[in-house]
C-alpha positions as a printed Julia matrix, in Angstrom:
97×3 Matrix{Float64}:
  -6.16  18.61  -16.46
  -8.84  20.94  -15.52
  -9.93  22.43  -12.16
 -13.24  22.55  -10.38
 -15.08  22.64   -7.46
 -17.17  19.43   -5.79
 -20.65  20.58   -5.54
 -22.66  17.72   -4.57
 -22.57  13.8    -4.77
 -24.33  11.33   -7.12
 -25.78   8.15   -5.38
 -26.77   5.09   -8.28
 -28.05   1.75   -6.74
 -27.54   0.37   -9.91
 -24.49   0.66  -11.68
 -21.26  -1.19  -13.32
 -20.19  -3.59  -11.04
 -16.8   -1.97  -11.23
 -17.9    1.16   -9.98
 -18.93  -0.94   -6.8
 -17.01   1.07   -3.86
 -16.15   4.06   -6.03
 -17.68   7.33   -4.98
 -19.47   9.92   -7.9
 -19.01  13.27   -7.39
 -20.51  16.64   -9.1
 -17.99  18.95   -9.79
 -18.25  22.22  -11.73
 -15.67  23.1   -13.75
 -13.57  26.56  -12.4
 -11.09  29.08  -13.92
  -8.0   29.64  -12.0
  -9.69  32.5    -9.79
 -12.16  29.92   -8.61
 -15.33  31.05  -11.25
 -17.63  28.79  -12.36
 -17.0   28.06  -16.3
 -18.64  25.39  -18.15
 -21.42  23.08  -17.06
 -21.16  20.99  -14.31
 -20.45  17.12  -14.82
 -19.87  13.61  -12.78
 -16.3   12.54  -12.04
 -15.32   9.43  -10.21
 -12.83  10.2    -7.2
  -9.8    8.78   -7.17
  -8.32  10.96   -4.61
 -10.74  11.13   -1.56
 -12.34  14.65   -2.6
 -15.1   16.29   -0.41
 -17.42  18.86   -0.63
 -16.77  22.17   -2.11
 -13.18  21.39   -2.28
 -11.0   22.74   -5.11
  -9.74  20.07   -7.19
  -8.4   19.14  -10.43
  -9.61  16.26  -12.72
  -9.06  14.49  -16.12
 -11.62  13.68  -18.95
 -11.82  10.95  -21.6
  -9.33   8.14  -21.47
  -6.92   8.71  -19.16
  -9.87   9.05  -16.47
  -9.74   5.35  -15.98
  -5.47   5.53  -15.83
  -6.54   6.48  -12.14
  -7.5    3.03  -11.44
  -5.18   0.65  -13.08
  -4.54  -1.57  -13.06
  -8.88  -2.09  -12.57
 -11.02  -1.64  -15.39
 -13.18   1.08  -14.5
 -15.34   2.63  -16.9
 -15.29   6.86  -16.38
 -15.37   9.55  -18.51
 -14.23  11.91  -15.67
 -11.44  11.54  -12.97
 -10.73  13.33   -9.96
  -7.08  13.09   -9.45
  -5.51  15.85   -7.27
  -6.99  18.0    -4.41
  -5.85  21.36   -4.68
  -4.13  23.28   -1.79
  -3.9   27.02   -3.18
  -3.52  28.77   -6.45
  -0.99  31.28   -7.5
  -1.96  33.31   -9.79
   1.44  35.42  -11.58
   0.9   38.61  -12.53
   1.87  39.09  -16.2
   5.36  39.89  -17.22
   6.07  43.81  -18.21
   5.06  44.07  -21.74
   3.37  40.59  -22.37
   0.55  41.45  -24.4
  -2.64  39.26  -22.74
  -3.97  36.36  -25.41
């Protein structure tokens, strides 16, 4: 699971009829102190995400595991909203990687 941001929507009037009902969202990936990292991509929500929200999402297969037991055809998942991230500060004499 990654995080990211929601940055704008994605409207198709044609699409897979399974997608039918499902909103698209943008979302651009983030690193845990909220910068952008990556380029942005399309993620069907699962969750009931809005905009510029932090949340965190899934890629490749288990993006459709959010809608089973439908066959829905996604390459990207939103699955959580976040509330807050703690960041820990790192233990005395843990060398950073």
């Amino acid at each position: 699971m990654d995080l990211a941001r929601v940055v704008g929507r994605v409207v198709c009037t044609i699409k897979n009829g399974s997608l039918h009902g499902r909103k698209l969202l943008l979302v651009q990936p983030v690193d845990a102190g909220g910068a952008a990292t990556g380029k942005p991509l399309v993620a069907i929500d699962a969750v009931g995400a809005g905009a510029a929200e932090t949340v965190f999402f899934v890629t490749g297969r288990e993006a459709s595991f959010a809608f089973l037991p439908d066959q829905v055809p996604a390459d990207a998942a939103i699955v959580g909203i976040v509330d807050h991230v703690d960041l820990l500060a790192p233990a005395a004499g843990a060398r950073a990687s």
